[in-house]
N, C-alpha and C positions, 0 to 999 in steps of 0.2 A: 266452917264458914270461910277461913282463908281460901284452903280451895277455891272453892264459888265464888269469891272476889278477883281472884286472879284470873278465873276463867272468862268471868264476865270481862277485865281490866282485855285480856286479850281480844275477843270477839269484837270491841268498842275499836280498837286496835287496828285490825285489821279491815273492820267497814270503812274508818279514816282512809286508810290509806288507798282505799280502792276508789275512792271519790275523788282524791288529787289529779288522778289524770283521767281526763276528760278524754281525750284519744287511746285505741285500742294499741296495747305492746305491738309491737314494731310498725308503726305507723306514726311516720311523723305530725306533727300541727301544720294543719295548709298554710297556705301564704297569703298572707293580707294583701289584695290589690286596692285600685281607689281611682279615679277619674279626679283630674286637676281644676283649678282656676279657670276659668274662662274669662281673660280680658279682652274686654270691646278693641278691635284695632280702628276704631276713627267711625265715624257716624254721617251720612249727609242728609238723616232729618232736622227739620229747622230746628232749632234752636226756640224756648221758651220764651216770649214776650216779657221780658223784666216786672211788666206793670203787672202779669196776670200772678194772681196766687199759690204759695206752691200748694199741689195735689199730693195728696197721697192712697201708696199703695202694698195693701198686705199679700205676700204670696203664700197659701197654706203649701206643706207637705202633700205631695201628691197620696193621694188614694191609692193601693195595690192588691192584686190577689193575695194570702197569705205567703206563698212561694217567692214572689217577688220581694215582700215586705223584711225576709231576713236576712242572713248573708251568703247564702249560696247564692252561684252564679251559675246559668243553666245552660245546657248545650240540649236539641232534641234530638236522640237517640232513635226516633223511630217516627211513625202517624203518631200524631196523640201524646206521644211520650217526652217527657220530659225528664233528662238527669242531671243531677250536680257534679260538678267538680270535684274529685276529690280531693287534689290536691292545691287547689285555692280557691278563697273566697272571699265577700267584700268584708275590708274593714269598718264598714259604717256602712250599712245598707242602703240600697239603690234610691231609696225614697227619698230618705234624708240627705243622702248628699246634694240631688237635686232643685232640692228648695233650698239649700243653702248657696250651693255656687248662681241660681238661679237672681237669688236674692241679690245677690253680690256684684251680677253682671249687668242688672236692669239698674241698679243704684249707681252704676258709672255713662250706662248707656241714656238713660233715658232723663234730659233735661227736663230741669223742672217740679220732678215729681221726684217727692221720700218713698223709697220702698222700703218694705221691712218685713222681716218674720215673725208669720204668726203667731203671737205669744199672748198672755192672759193681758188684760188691760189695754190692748193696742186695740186704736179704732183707726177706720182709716173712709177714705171718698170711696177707692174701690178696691176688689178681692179677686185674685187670680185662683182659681180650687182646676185642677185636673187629675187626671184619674191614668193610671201607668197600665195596660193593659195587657203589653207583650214584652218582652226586650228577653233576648235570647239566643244564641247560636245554632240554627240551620245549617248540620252539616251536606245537607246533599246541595246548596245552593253554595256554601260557607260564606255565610255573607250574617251580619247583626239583621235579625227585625225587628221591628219597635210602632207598636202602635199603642197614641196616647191620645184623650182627649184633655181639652182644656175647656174654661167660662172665666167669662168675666164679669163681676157683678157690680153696678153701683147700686151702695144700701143691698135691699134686698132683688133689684131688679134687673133682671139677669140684661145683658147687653148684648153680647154677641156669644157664639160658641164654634170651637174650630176643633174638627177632625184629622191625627197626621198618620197614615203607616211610611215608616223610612224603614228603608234595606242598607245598610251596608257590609262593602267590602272585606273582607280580612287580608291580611297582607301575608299571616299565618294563621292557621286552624289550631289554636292553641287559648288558653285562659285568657294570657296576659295579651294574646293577638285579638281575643274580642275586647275587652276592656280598651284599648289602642282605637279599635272600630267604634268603640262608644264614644271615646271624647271626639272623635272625627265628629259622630253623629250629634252629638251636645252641643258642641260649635256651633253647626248649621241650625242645629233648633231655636236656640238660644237667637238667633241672628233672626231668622222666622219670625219666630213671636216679638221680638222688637217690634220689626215692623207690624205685625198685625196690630201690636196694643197703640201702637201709636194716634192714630188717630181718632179711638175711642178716649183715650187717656187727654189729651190735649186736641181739639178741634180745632185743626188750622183756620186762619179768617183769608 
């Protein structure tokens, strides 16, 4: 029976060790990319009426295809096709970093109104939910595409809804050159839907 303990003590041994590394021998771990902060650089929508009460606003995590939802970062290889990176990918997935910087950037921009992330117990006047449909590297154009839709609800009743496809530019055809293309594209969206939620969110008089 020692035998057969040792055999077993080995075979338990070697499944450990095969489990440690996650990436295949000589192949290194990709490289975490990430899209930064977006600070509002100045605003010239009014300003909130002191007298009127503050609003609030919850922004869900966008909705994604599975592909989108984890950390690969996709270039399309062909019609139809779509490949990942091999050698990087996001360190926090496209979804989430979205409603976070989003959150972050409507909470400095837009007077007046508390924004905040969708979490258990939060209620709010009204709800941002959109849906991430594309974003991706076009090598025969090299440019990002991105098409997303967004709503906005108060309570349950839907308010308005906006449809965006953006392109952009790459400076390189490379990982870290679409992720570059993306905060270009973040900015601009980001600045977009300010103004659009604007004056659903606060009715100017």
């Amino acid at each position: 029976m020692r035998w057969f303990r040792s055999l077993l003590l080995f075979c338990v041994c070697v499944s450990l060790s095969a489990c440690v590394g996650i990436w295949p021998l000589g192949e290194k771990e990709p490289t975490a990319l990430s899209l930064q902060v977006v600070t509002p650089t100045g605003s010239a929508l009014p300003a909130a009426s002191l007298t009127r009460p503050l609003l609030s606003l919850v922004v869900e995590r966008p909705s994604a295809p599975s592909g989108l939802s984890g950390h690969s970062i996709w270039f399309a290889s062909g019609p139809h096709q779509l490949t990942p990176f091999r050698e990087h990918q996001w360190q926090t997935p496209l979804p989430e970093q979205l409603e976070t910087y989003l959150q972050a950037y409507l909470s400095q921009s837009l007077s007046g109104v508390r924004v905040y992330l969708d979490r258990p117990g939060v209620s709010s006047d009204y709800r941002l939910t959109s849906e991430l449909l594309q974003w991706h590297l076009d090598q025969t154009s090299q440019r990002l595409l991105v098409t997303l839709h967004a709503h906005l609800y108060q309570g349950e009743r839907l308010l308005i809804s906006w449809q965006w496809q953006h392109s952009e530019a790459l400076r390189e055809v490379t990982a870290p050159g679409l992720v570059q293309a993306g905060q270009v594209w973040m900015e601009k969206w980001f600045q977009q839907l300010e103004r659009s939620l604007w004056p659903y969110l606060i009715p100017l008089e």
